[in-house]
Backbone as a chain_set.jsonl record, in Angstrom:
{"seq": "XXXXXXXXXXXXXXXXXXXXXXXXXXXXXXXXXXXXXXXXXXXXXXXXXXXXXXXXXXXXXXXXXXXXXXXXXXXXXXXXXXXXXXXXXXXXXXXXXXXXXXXXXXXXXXXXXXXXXX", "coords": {"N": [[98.818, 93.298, 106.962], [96.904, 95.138, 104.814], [93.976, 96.701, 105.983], [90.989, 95.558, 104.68], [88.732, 97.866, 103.334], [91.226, 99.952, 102.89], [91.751, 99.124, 100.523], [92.565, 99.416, 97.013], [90.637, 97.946, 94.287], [89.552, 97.446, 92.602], [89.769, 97.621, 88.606], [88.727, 99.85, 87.608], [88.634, 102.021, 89.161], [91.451, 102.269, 89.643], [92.037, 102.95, 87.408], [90.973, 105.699, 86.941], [92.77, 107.244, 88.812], [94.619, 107.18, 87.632], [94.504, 108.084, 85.042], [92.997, 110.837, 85.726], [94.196, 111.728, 88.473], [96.723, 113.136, 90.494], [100.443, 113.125, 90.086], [103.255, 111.977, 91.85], [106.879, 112.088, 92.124], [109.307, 110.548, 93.292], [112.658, 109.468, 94.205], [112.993, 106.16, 94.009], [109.894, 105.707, 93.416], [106.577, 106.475, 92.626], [104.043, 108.172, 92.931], [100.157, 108.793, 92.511], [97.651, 110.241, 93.257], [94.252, 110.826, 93.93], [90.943, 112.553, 94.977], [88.359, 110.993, 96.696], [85.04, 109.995, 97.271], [84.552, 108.719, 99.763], [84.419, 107.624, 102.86], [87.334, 106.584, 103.646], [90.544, 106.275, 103.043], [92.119, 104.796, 100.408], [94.352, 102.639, 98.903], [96.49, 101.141, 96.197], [98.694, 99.358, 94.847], [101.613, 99.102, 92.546], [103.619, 96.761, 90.676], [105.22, 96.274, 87.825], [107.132, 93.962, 86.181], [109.07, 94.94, 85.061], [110.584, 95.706, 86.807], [111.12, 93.611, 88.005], [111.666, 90.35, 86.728], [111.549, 88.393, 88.356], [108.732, 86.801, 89.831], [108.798, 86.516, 93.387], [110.303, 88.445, 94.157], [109.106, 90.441, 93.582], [106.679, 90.486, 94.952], [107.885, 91.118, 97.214], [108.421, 93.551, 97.061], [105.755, 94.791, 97.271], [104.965, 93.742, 99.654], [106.416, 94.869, 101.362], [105.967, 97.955, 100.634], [103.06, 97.406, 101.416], [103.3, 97.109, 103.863], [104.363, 99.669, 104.79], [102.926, 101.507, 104.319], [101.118, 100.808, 106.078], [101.398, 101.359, 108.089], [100.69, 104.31, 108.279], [98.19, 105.066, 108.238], [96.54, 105.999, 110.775], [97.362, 108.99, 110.422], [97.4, 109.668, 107.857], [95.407, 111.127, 105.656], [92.029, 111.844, 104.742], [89.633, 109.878, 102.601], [91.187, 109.599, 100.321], [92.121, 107.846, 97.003], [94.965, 106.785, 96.373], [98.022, 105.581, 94.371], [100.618, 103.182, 94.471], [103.824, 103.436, 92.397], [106.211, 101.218, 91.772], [109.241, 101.998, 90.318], [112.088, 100.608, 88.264], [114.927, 99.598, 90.381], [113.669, 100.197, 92.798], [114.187, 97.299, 94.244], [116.663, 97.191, 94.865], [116.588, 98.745, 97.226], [116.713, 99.241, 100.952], [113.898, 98.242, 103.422], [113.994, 99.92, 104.873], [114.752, 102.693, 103.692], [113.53, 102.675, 101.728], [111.054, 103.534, 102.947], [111.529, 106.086, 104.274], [111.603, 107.406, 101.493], [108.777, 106.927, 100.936], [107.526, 108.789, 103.148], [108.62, 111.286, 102.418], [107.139, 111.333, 99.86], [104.918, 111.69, 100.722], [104.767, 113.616, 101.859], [104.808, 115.622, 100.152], [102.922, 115.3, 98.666], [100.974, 116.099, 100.622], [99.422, 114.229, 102.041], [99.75, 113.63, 104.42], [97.8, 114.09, 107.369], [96.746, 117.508, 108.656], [98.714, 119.068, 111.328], [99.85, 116.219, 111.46], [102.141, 115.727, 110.698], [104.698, 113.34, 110.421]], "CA": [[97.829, 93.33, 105.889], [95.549, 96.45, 105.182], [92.05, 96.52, 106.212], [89.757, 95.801, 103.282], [88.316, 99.328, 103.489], [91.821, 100.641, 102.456], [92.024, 98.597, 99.3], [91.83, 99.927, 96.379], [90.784, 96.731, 94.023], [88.766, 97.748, 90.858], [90.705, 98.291, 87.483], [88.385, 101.35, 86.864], [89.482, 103.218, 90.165], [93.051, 102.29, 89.784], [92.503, 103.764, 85.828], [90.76, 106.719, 87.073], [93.755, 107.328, 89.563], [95.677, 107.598, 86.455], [93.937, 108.659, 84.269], [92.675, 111.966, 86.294], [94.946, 111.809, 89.634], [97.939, 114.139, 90.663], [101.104, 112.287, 90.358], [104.64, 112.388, 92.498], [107.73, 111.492, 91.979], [109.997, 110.585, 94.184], [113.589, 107.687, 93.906], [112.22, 105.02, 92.864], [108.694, 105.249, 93.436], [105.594, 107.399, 91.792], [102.433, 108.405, 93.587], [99.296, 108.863, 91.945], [96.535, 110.549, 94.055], [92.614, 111.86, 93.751], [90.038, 112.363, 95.94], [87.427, 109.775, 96.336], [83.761, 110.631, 97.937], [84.405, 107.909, 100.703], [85.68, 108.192, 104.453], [88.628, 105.995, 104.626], [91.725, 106.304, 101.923], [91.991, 103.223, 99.391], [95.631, 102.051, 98.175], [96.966, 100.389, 95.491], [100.543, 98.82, 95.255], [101.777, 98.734, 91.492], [105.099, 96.238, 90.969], [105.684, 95.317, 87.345], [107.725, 92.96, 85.627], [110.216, 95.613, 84.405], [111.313, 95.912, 88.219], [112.211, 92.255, 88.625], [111.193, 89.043, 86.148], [111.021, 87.512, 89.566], [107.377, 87.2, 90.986], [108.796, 86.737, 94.506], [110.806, 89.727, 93.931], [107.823, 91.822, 92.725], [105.812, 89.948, 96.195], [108.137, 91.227, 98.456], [108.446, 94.621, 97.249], [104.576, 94.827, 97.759], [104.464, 93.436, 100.852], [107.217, 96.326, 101.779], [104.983, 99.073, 100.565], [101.909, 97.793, 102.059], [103.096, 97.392, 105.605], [104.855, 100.637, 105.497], [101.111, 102.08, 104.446], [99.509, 100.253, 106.898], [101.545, 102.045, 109.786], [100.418, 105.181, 108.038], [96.701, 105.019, 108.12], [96.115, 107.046, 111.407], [98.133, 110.102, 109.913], [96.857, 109.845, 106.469], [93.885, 112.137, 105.423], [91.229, 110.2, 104.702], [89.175, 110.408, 101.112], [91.792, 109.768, 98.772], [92.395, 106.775, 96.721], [96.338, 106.757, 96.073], [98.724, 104.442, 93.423], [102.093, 103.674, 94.285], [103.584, 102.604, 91.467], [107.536, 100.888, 91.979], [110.422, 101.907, 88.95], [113.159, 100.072, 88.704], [115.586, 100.002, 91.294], [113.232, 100.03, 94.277], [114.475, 96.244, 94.413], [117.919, 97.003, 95.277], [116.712, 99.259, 98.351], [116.416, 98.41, 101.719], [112.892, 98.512, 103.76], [114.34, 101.688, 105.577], [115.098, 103.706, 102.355], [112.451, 102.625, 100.771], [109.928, 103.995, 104.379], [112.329, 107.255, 103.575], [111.264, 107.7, 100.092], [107.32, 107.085, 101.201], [107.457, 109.575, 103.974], [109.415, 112.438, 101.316], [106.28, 111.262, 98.731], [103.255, 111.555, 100.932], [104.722, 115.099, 102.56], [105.36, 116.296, 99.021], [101.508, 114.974, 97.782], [100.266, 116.62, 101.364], [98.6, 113.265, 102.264], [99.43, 113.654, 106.369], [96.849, 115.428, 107.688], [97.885, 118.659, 109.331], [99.147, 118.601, 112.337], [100.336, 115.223, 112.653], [103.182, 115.246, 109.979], [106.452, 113.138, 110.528]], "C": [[96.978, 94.588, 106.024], [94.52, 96.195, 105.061], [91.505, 96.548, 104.248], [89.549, 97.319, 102.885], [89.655, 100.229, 103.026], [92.435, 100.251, 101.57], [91.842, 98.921, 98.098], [92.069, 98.549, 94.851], [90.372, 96.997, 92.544], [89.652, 98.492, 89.861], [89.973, 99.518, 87.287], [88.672, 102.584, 87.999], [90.444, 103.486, 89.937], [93.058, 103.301, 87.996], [91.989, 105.049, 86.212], [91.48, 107.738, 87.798], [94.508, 107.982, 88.784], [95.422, 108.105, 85.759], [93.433, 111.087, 84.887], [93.46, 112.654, 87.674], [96.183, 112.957, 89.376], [99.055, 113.114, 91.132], [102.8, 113.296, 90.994], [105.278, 111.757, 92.35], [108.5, 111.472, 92.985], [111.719, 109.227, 94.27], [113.2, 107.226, 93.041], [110.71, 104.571, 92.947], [108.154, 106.751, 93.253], [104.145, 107.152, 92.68], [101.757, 109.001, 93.249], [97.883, 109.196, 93.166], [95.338, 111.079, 93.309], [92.213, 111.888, 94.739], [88.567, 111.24, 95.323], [85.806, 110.194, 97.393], [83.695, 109.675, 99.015], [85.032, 108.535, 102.206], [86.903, 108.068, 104.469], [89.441, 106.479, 103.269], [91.953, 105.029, 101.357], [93.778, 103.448, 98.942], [95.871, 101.238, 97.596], [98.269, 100.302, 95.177], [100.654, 98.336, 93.248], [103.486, 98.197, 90.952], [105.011, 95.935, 89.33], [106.926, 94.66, 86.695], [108.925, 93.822, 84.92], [111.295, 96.269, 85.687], [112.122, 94.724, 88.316], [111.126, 91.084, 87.529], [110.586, 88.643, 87.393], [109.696, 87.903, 90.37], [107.651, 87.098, 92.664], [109.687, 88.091, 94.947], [109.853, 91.188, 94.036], [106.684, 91.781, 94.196], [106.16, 90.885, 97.052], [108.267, 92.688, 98.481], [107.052, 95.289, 97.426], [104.118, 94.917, 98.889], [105.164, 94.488, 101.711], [106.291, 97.189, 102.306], [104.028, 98.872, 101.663], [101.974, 97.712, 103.609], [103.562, 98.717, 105.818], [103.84, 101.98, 105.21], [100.571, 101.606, 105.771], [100.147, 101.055, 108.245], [101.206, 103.422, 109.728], [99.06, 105.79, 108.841], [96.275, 106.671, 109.466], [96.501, 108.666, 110.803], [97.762, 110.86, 108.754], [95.699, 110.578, 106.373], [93.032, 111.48, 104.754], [90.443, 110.769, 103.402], [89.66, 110.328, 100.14], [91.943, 108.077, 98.542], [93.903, 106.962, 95.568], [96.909, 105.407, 95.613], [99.963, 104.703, 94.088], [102.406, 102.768, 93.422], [105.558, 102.545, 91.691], [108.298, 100.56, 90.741], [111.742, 101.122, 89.573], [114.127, 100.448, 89.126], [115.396, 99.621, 92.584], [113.403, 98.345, 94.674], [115.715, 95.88, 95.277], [117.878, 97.837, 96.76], [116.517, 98.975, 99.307], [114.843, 98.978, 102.331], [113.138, 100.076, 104.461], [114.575, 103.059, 104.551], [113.703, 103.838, 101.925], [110.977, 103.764, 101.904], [110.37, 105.259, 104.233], [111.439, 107.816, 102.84], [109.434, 108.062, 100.272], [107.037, 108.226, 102.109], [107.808, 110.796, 103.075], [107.767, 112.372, 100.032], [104.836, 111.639, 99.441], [103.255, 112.875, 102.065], [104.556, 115.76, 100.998], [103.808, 116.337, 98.706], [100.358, 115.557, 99.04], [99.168, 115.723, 101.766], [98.314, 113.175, 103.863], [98.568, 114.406, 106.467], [97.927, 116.389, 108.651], [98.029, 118.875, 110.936], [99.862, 117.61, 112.92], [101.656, 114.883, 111.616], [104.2, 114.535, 110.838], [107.504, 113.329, 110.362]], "O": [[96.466, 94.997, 107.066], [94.03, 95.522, 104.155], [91.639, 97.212, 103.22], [90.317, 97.843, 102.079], [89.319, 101.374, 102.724], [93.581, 100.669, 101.408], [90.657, 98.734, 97.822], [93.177, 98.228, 94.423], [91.003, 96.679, 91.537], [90.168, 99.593, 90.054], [90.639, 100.388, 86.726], [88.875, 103.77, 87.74], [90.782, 104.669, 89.898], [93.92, 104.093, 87.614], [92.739, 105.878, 85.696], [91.157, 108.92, 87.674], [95.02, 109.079, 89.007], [96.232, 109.004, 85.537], [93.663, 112.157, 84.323], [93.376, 113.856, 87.927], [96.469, 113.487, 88.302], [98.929, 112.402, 92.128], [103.257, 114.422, 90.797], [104.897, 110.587, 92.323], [108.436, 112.459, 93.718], [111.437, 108.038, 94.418], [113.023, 107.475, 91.848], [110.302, 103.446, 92.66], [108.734, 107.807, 93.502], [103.483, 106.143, 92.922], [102.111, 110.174, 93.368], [97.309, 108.295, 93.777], [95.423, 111.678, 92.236], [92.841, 111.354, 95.653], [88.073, 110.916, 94.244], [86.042, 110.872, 98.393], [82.538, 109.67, 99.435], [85.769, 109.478, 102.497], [87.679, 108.871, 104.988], [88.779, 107.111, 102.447], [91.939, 104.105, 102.17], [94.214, 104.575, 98.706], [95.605, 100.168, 98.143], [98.965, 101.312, 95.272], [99.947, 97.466, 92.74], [104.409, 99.004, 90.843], [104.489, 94.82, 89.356], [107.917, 95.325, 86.995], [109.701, 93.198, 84.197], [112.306, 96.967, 85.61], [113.321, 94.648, 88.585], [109.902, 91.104, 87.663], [109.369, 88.544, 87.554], [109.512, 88.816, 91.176], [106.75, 87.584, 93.347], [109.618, 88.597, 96.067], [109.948, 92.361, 94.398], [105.998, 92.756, 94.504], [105.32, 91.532, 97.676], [108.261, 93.259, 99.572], [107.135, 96.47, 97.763], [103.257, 95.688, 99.313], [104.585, 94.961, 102.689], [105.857, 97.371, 103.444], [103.931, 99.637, 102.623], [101.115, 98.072, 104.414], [103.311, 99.172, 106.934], [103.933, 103.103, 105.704], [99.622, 102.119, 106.364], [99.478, 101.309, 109.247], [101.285, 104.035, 110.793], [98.962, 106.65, 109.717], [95.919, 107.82, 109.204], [95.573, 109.471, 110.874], [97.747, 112.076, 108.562], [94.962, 110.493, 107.355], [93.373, 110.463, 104.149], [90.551, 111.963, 103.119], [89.159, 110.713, 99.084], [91.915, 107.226, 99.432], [93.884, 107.192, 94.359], [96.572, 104.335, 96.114], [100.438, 105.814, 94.324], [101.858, 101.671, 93.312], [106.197, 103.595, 91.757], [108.263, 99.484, 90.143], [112.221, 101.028, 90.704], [114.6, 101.487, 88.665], [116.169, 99.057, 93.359], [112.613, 98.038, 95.567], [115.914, 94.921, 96.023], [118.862, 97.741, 97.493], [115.812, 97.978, 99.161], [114.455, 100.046, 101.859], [112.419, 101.075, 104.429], [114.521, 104.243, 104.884], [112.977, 104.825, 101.812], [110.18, 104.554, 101.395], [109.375, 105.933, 103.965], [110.582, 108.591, 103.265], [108.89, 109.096, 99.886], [106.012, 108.784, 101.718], [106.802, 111.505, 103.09], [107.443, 113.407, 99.45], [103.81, 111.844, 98.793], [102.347, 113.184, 102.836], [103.846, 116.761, 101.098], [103.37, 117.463, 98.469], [99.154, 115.572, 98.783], [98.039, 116.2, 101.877], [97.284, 112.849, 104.454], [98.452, 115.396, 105.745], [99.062, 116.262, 109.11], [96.996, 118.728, 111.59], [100.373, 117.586, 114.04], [102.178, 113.776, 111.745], [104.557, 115.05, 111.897], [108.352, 112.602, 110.878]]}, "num_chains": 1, "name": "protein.A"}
């Protein structure tokens, strides 16, 4: 589970994300960054219904993402509040592809801090 503190929960962040953010593409998943005037980095996990009808479908590709954020955190540069948002497909991949794809999206969006890339 990710700490509170790296949640990002309010529809008007997550719209301002989008609305004003720098987005990446990457497979089957899209990352949406800004900077945010806080310490820590905020994340939001976006699954819908055009990935999979199935809500335990749509659960588990969530629960994917957010553990393979949460092993991030030390690495991550801290201040931003980042969307990932999952196109269809990312259903059929496995947790190792998918950890792939996030690592290729968050070198590309320059989210590691420097020095400690993977």
């Amino acid at each position: 589970m990710l700490p509170k503190v790296n949640r990002l929960k309010k529809k008007k962040d997550i719209e301002r994300v989008f609305k004003n953010g720098k987005g990446f593409k990457e497979d089957f998943l899209i990352l949406k960054t800004i900077k945010n005037d806080l310490k820590d980095s905020r994340f939001a996990f976006i699954v819908s219904q055009k990935v999979s009808k199935k809500a335990t479908v749509r659960n588990k590709i969530r629960r994917r993402l957010r553990e393979l954020v949460r092993r991030h955190p030390p690495t991550t540069r801290s201040g931003m509040d980042i969307v990932l948002v999952a196109v269809p497909g990312l259903e059929e991949k496995d947790f190792w592809e998918v950890e792939e794809t996030i690592n290729k999206l968050f070198a590309k969006a320059k989210i590691y801090n420097h020095g400690n890339n993977n």
